[in-house]
N, C-alpha and C positions, 0 to 999 in steps of 0.2 A: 426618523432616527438619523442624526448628524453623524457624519463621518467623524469618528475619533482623532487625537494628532499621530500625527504619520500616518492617515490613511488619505487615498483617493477617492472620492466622489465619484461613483458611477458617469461615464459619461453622457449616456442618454438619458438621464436624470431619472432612472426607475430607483426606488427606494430599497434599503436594503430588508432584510426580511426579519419578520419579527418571529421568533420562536412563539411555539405552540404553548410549549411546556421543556422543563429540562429536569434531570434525574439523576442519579448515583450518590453508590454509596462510597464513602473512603475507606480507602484500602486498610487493610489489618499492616501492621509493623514487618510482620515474617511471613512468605509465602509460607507454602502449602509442601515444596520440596519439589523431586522431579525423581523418578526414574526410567534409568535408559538400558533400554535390554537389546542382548547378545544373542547369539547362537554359536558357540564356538563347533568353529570345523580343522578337522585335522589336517593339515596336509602333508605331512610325511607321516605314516604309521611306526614307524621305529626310531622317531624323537618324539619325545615328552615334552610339552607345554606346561610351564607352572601357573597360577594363577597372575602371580606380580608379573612374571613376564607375559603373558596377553594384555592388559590393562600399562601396565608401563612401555610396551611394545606398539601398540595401536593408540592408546590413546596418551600419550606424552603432552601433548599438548594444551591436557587440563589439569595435569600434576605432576612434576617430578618423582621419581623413582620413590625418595622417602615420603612423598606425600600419599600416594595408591599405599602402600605399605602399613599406613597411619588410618587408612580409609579401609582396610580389610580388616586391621588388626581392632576398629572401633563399629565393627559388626556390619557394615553397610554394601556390602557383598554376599547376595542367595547364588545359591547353586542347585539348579532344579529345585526352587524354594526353600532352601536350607540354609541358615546363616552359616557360612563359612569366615572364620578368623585366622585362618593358616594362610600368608601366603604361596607358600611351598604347595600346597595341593594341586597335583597331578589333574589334569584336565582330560576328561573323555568326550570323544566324539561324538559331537550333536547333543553335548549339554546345554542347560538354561542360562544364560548367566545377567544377573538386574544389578545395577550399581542402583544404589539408592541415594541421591544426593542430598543434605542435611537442607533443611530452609532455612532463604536467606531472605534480606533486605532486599530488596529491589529500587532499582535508581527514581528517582522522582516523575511522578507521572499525573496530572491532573486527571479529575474522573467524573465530574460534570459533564454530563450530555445533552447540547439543546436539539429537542426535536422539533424539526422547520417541515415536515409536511408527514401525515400518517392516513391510512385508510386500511383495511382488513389483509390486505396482499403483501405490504410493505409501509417504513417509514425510512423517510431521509431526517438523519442527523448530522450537525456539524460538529464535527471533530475535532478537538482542540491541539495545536501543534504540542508533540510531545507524548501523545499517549500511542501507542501502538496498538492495531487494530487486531491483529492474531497472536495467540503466545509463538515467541522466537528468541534462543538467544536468556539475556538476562532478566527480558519480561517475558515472564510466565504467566503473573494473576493481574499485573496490572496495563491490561488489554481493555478494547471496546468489549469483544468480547464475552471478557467475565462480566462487565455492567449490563449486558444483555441478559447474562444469565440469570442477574440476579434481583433485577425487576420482575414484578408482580406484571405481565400482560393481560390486558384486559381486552375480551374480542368479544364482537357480537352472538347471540345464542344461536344465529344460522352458523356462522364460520368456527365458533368454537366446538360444535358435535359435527365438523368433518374430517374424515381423516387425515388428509395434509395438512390441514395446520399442526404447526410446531411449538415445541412450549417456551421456544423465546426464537426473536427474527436471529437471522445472520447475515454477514457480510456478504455482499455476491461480488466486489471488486476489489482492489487494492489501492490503499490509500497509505505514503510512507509516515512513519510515526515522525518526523518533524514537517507534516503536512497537515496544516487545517483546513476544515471544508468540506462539504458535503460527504454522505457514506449512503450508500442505499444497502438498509438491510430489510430481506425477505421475510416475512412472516411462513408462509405456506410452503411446502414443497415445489406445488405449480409454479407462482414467482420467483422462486431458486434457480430452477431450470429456464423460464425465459429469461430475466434478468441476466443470468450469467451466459445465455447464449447470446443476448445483445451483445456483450462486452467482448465475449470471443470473436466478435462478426469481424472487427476491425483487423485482429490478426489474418483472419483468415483472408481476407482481401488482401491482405498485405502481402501479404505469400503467394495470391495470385497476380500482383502486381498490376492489378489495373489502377485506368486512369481515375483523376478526382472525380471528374461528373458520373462516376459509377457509383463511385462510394458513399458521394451522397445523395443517391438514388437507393443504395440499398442499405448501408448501415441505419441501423434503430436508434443506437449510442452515439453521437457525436464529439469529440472535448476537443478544446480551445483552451489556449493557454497565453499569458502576454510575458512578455519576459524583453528584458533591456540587456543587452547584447555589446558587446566590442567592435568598434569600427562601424563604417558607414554601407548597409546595401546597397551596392548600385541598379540590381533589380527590383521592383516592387513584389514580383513574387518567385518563392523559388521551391520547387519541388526536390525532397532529398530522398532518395532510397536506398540508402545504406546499410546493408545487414550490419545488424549489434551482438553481439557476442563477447564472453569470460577471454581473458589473454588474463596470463601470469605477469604478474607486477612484485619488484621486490618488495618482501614486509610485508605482503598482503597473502597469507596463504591460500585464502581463496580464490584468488584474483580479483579483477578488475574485467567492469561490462565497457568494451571500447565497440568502437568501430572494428569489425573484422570481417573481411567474405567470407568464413568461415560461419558468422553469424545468419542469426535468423532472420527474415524478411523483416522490415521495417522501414515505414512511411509518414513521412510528415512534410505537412503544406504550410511555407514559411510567408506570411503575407505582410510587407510593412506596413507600419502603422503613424509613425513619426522619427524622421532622421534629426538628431540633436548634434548640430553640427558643431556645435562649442565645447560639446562635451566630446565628439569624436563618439558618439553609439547611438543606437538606433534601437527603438520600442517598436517590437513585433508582434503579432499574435500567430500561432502557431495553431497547426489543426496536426492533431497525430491519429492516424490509421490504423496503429498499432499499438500495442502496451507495452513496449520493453523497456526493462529494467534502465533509468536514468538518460531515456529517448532523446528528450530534450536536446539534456548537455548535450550528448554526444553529438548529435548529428549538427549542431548551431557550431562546437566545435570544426566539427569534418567540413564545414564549406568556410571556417575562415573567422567565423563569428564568434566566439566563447562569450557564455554569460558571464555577466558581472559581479565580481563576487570571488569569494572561496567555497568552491564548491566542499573539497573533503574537510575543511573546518565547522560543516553543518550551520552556522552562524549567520551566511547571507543566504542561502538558496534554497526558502522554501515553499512549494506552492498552496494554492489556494484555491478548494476545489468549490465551483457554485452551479447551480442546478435550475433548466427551467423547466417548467412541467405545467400543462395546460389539461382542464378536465379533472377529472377523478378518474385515476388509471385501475379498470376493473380488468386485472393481468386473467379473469379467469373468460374475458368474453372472449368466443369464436373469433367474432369480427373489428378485435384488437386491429388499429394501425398507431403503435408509437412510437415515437420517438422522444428518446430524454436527450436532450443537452447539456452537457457538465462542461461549464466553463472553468478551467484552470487558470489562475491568476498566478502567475509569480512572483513572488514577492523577490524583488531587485534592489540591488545599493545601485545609486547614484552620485555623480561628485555635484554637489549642490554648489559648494563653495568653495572652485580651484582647487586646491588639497587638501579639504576636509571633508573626508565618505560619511555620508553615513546613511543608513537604515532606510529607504522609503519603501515601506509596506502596502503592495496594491490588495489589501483587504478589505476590501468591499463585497459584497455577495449579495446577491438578490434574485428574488424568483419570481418571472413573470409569464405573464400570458404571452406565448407564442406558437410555433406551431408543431411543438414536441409531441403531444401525446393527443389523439385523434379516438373518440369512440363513436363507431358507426351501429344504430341500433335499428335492426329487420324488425 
């Protein structure tokens, strides 16, 4: 299979990976709705809380005063399971309270799943940039997810009469929804819990701040990412530990994940790869030890280098996660030794043409034999 336009050719000429099979179904027009429940607590006994004032008090930020007001008076407020339509109602201590939000459209999301490797434990799919992998936010139904949920799984008669199998796999890492590229999701209980203990492993090293040659002595999960970068490294390689952490940024009421000592441990191993000295940037590949939230940026930032691109425009910067896996990884043997490799590709702008950017997408993916996943059998 030829690399698409705008994409790159694998460099060491491994082919990219042919799906097995791909699946989903298209989304219905109107989710399903949402509600989000309260406990209201009192904290002065001799003032009265009305109902529009807890809901237009705490929550402002999803409706103006007449709009909560419109939302109680059109029945969409229980009160210890009782529709309530008054907003004046007097609120008592350690009541229930469920806002029931109407269903809505949800923004456009693709919902095709190709799946690139499966066996009884787990299967890797590739995700297509745009779908969001858990409900958050204004995707609710149009998640990996719900397509998980709502395929027909088919397991073998030993794996299907054991208890930990589940009746659809899930996600065991984080993939962001304008990121395409591999997902590993779990079938069993068992591969839930290692799976998602590989993925924690990196943090937790991270925390303990050893050096590289530990980490890849003892991390199971390793990712790799390439990304084209601003200005020239003068180093070939450059180790960053920079705790990442939320800092308040105007407009952004949640904040913003920067660089902060206040933040969490975080590690990434910045290796050149090629200085484009015409273009003044340099194509990296990046090993991260950690998972925090927009890693990368940050840290390529913090030493001087910012990726190419607008990052909060969502438009230029998004990765592409790919996966090697050697064997048939039976997550239920004793004498398990793996390791999976998720290579992250980021897809970078370049100035191709002096002042004309545009797009060069490193989306390629491929999964080869290497020395990820190891099964030793007594």
């Amino acid at each position: 299979m030829s690399a698409a336009e705008g994409e790159t050719p694998v460099a060491d000429g491994a082919p990219p990976p042919e799906a097995l099979y791909s699946f989903g179904t298209p989304w219905p027009e109107l989710n399903q709705g949402l509600s989000y429940s309260d406990t209201f607590r009192c904290a002065d006994a001799d003032a009265a809380t009305t109902l529009i004032e807890f809901y237009a008090t705490n929550y402002k930020s999803s409706a103006p005063l007449p709009g909560w007001v419109k939302r109680i008076r059109s029945g969409q407020i229980t009160v210890d399971g009782e529709v309530v339509t008054d907003p004046d109602m007097i609120l008592r201590d350690g009541c229930k309270l469920v806002y029931h939000r109407l269903p809505w459209q949800e923004p456009f999301a693709p919902y095709f799943l190709e799946v690139l490797y499966e066996d009884d434990d787990m299967v890797a799919l590739n995700k297509p940039s745009g779908l969001q992998v858990l409900p958050k936010g204004l995707f609710q139904q149009r998640t990996v997810l719900a397509q998980l949920q709502l395929k027909d799984w088919k397991m073998t008669s030993f794996y299907s009469k054991r208890k930990h199998v589940q009746s659809h796999p899930v996600p065991v890492h984080r993939l962001g929804r304008g990121t395409s590229g591999l997902l590993l999701c779990a079938k069993t209980k068992v591969a839930k819990v290692r799976l998602a203990s590989y993925f924690a492993e990196g943090a937790i090293n991270a925390g303990n701040k050893r050096d590289k040659s530990e980490f890849g002595e003892e991390r199971k999960i390793s990712k790799f990412y390439r990304a084209l970068v601003t200005g020239i490294l003068d180093n070939d390689e450059v180790v960053v530990t920079q705790p990442i952490g939320l800092v308040h940024y105007p407009g952004v009421a949640e904040g913003l994940y920067a660089a902060c000592s206040s933040g969490k441990p975080a590690m990434s191993n910045v290796c050149v790869l090629e200085r484009l000295a015409h273009q003044n940037h340099t194509l990296v590949q990046v090993e991260i030890h950690s998972g925090r939230p927009h890693q990368i940026r940050i840290h390529l930032a913090y030493i001087g280098h910012p990726l190419v691109g607008k990052f909060l425009a969502h438009c230029h910067l998004k990765m592409i996660l790919c996966m090697v896996l050697v064997g048939t990884p039976n997550l239920l043997s004793q004498n398990l030794l793996a390791q999976i490799v998720l290579l992250h590709m980021m897809e970078v702008t370049r100035d191709l043409y002096n002042l004309f950017l545009e797009t060069v997408a490193i989306t390629y993916m491929h999964i080869g034999w290497f020395f990820a996943i190891q099964l030793q059998i007594r």
